[in-house]
Backbone as JSON, one array per atom type, in Angstrom:
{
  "sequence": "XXXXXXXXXXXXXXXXXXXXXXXXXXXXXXXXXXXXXXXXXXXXXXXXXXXXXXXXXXXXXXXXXXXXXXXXXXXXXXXXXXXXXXXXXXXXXXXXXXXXXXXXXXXXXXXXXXXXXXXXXXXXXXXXXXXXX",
  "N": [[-4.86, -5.92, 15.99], [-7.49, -6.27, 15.74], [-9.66, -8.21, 17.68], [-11.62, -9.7, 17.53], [-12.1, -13.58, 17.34], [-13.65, -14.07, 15.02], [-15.06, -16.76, 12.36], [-13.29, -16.78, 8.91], [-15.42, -16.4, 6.79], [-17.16, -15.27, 8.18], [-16.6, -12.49, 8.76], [-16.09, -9.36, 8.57], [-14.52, -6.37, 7.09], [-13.86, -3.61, 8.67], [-13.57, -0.1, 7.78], [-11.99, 1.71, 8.97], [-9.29, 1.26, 11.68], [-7.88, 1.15, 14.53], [-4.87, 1.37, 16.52], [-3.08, 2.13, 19.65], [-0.91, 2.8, 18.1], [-0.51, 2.44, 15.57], [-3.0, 3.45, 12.77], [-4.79, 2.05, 10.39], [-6.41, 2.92, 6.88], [-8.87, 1.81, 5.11], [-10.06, 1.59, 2.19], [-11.08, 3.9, 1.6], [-11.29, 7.36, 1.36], [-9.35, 10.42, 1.48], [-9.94, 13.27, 3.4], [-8.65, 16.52, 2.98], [-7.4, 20.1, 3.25], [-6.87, 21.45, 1.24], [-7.9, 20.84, -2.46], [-7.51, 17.79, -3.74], [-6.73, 15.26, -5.7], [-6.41, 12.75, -6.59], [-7.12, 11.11, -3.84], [-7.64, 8.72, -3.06], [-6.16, 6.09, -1.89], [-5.13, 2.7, -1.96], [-4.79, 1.13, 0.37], [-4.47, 3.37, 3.38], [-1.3, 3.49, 6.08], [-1.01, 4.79, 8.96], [1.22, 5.63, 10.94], [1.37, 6.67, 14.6], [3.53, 6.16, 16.41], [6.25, 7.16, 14.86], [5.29, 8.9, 13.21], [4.91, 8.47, 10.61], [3.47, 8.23, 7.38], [2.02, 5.67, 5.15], [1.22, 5.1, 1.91], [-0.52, 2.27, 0.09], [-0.99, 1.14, -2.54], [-2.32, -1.34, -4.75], [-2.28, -3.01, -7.62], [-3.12, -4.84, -10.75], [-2.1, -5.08, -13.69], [-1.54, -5.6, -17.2], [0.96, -7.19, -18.32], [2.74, -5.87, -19.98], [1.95, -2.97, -19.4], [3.8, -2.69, -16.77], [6.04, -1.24, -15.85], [4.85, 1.43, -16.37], [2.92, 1.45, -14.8], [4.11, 1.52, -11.94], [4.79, 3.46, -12.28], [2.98, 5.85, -12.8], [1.28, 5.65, -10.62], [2.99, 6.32, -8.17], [3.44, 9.09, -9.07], [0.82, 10.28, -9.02], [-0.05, 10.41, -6.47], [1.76, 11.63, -5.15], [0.8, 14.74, -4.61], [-1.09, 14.39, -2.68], [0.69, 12.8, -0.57], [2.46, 15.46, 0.15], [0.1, 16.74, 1.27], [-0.53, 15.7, 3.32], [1.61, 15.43, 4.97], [1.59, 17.89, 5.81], [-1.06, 18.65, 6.87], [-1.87, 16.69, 8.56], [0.54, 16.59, 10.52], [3.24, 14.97, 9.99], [6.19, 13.33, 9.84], [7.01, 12.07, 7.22], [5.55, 11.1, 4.51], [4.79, 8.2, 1.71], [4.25, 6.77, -1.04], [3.82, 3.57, -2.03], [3.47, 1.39, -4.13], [2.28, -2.08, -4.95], [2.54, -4.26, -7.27], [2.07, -6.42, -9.42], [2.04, -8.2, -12.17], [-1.18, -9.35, -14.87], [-0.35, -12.05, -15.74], [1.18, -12.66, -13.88], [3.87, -12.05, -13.85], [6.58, -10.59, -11.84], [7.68, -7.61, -10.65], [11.12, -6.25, -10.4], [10.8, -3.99, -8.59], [8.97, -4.86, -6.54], [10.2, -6.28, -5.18], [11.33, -4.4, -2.85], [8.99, -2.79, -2.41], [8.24, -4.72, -0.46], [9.99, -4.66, 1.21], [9.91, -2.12, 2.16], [7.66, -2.56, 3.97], [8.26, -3.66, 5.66], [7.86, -6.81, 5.24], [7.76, -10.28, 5.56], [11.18, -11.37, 3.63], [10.52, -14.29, 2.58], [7.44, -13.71, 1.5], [7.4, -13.88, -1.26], [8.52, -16.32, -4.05], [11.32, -15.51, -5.85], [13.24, -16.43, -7.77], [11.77, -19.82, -8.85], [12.64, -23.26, -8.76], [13.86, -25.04, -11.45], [11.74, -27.34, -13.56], [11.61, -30.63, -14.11], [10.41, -31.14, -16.31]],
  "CA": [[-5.85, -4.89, 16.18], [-8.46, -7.21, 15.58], [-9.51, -8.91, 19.26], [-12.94, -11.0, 17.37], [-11.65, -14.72, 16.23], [-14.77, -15.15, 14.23], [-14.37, -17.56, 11.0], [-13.01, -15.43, 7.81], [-16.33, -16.41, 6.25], [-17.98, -14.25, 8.63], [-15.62, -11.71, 9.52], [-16.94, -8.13, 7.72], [-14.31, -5.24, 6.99], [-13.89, -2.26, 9.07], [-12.68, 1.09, 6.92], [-10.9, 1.9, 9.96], [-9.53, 0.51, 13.05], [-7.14, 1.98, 15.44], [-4.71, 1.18, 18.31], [-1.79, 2.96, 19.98], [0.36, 2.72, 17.24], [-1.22, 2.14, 14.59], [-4.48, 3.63, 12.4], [-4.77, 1.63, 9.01], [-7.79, 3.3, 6.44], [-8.79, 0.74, 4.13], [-10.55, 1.78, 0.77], [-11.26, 5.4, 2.35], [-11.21, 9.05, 0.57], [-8.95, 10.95, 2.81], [-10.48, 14.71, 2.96], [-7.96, 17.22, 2.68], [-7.79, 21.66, 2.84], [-6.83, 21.73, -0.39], [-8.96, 19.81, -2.97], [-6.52, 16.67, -4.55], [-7.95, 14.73, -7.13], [-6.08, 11.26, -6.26], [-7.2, 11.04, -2.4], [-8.21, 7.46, -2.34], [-5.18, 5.14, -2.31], [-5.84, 1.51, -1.78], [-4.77, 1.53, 2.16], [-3.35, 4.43, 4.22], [-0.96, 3.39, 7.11], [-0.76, 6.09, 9.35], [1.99, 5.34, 12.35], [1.93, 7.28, 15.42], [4.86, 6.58, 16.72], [7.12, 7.56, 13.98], [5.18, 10.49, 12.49], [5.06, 8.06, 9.05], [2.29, 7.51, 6.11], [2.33, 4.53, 3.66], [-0.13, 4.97, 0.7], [-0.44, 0.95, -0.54], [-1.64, 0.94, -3.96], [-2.31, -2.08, -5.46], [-2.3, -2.95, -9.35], [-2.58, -5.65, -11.84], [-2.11, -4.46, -15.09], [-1.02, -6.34, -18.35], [2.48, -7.31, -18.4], [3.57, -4.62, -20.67], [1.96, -1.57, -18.68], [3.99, -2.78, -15.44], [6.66, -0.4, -15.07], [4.18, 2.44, -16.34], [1.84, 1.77, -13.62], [4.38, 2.23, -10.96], [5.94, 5.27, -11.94], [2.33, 6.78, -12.78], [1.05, 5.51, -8.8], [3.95, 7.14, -7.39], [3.77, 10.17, -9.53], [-0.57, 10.76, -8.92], [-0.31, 10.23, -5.07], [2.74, 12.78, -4.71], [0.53, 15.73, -3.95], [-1.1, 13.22, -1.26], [1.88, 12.5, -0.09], [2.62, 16.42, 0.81], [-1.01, 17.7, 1.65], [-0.86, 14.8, 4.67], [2.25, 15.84, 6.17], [1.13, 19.6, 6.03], [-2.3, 18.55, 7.59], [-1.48, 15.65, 9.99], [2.22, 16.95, 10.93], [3.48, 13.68, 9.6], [7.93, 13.49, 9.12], [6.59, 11.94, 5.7], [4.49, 10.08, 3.26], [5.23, 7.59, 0.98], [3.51, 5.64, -1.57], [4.69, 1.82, -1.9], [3.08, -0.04, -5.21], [2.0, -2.98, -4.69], [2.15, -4.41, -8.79], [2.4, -8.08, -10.05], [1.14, -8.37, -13.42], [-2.27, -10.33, -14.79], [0.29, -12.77, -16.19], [2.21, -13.32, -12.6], [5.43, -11.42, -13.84], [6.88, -9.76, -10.83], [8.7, -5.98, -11.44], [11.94, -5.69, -9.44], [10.72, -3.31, -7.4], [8.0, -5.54, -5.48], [10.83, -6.85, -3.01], [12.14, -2.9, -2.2], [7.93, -2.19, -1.9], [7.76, -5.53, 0.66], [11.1, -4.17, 2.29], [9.45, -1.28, 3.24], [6.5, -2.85, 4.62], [8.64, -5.03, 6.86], [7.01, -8.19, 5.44], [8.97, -11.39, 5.53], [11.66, -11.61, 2.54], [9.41, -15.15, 2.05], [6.38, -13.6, 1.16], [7.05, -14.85, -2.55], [9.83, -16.66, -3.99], [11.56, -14.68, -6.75], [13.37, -17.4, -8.9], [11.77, -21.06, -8.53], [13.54, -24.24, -9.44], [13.53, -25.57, -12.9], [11.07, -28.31, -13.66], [12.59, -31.53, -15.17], [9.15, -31.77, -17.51]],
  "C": [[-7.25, -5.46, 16.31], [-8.93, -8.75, 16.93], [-10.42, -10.54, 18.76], [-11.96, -11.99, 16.7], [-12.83, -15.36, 15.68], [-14.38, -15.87, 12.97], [-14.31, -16.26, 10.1], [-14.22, -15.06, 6.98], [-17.12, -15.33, 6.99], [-17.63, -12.64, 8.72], [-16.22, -10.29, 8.25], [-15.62, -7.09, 7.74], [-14.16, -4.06, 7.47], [-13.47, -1.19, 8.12], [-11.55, 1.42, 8.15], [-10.47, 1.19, 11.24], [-8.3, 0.98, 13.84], [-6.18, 1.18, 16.66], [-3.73, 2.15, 18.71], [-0.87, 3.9, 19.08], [0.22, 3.22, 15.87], [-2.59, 2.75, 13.91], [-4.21, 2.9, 10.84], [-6.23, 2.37, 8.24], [-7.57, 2.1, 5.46], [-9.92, 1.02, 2.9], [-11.64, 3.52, 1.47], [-10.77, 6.61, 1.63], [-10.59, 9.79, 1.61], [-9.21, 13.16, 2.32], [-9.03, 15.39, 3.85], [-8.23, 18.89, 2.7], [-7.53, 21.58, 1.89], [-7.06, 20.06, -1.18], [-7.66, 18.89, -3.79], [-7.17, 15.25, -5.13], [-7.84, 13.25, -6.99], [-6.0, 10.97, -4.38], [-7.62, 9.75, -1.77], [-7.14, 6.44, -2.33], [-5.92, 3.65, -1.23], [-5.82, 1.35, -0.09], [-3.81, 2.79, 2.61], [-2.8, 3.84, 5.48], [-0.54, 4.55, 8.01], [0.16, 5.23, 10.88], [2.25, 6.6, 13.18], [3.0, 7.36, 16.21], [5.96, 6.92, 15.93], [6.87, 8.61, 13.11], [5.52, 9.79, 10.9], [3.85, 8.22, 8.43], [2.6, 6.58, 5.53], [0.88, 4.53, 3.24], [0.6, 3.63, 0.19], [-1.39, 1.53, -1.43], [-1.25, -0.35, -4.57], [-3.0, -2.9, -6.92], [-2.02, -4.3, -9.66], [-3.3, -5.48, -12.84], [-1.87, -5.83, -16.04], [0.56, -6.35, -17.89], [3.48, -6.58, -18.95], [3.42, -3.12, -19.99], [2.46, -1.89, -16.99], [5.06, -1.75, -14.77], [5.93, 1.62, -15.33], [3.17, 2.77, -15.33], [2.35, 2.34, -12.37], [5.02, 3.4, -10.83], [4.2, 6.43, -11.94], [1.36, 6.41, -11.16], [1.63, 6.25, -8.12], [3.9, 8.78, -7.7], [2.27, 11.1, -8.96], [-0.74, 10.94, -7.53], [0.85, 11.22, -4.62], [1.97, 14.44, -4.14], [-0.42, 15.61, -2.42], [-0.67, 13.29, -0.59], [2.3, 14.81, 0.75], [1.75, 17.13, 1.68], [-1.0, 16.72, 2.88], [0.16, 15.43, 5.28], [1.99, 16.97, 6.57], [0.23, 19.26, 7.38], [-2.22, 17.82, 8.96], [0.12, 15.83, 10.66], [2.58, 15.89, 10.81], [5.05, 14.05, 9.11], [7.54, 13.15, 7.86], [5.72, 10.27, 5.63], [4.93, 9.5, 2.55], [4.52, 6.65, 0.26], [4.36, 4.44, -2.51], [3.34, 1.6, -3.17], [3.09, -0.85, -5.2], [1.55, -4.07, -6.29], [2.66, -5.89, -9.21], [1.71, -8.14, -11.38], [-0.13, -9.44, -13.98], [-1.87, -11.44, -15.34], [0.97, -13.6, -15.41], [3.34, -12.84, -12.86], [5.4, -10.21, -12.8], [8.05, -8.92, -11.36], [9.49, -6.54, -10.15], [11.8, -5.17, -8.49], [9.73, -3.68, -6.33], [8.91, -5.99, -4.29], [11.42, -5.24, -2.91], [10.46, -2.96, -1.15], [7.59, -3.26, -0.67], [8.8, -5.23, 1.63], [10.4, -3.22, 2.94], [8.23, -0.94, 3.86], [6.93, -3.51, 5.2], [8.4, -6.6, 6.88], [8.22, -9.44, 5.43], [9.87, -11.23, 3.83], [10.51, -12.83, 1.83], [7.95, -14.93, 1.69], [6.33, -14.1, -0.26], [8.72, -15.47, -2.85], [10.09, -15.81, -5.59], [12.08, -15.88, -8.05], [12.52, -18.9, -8.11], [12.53, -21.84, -9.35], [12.58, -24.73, -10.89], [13.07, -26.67, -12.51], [11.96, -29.33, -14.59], [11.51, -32.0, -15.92], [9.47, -31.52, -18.76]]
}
């Protein structure tokens, strides 16, 4: 989406940016007819050709509030999740958690939430090899 190859040092942020396919919002309040109290999720993917949403929310908590964060992400962005397809005729919404803890312990459900962002399985490795130290 992005045509400029300026260095990353320079490179500035859009909130939005658009092509065909594709609209990503990136740290954006999405206004709504009816008023919803959790309207900012960390990115919105909006796909036109498939009539999808993906609310990315991403979290790092403590290591102990990790499976509380993603059930209460999923649970705060659910009326989100309906007031978009109403508004934007969208087949559906879905918010993906994006949660590693401030410790580096990865929840289970981070490879489902990178499944259904299409990203490579290799984006992290889940077990590494034992050290012989």
């Amino acid at each position: 989406m992005i045509e400029d190859k300026s260095p990353y040092y320079k490179y500035t942020q859009a909130n939005v940016l658009e092509n065909e396919n594709f609209k990503p919002y990136w740290n954006r309040s999405i206004l709504t007819d009816k008023t919803v109290i959790f309207n900012r999720p960390g990115i919105t993917l909006l796909s036109k050709e498939t009539k999808n949403t993906l609310f990315i929310d991403i979290a790092v908590p403590n290591t102990h509030n990790r499976a509380k964060t993603i059930t209460d992400k999923q649970n705060k962005y659910q009326e989100l999740e309906n007031e978009i397809c109403a508004m934007w005729k969208q087949k559906a919404a879905q918010m993906i958690p994006i949660v590693i803890s401030s410790t580096g312990v990865i929840p289970n459900s981070l490879s489902q939430s990178l499944t259904k962002l299409n990203l490579h399985p290799n984006t992290y490795i889940k077990d590494l090899p034992k050290s012989d130290f």
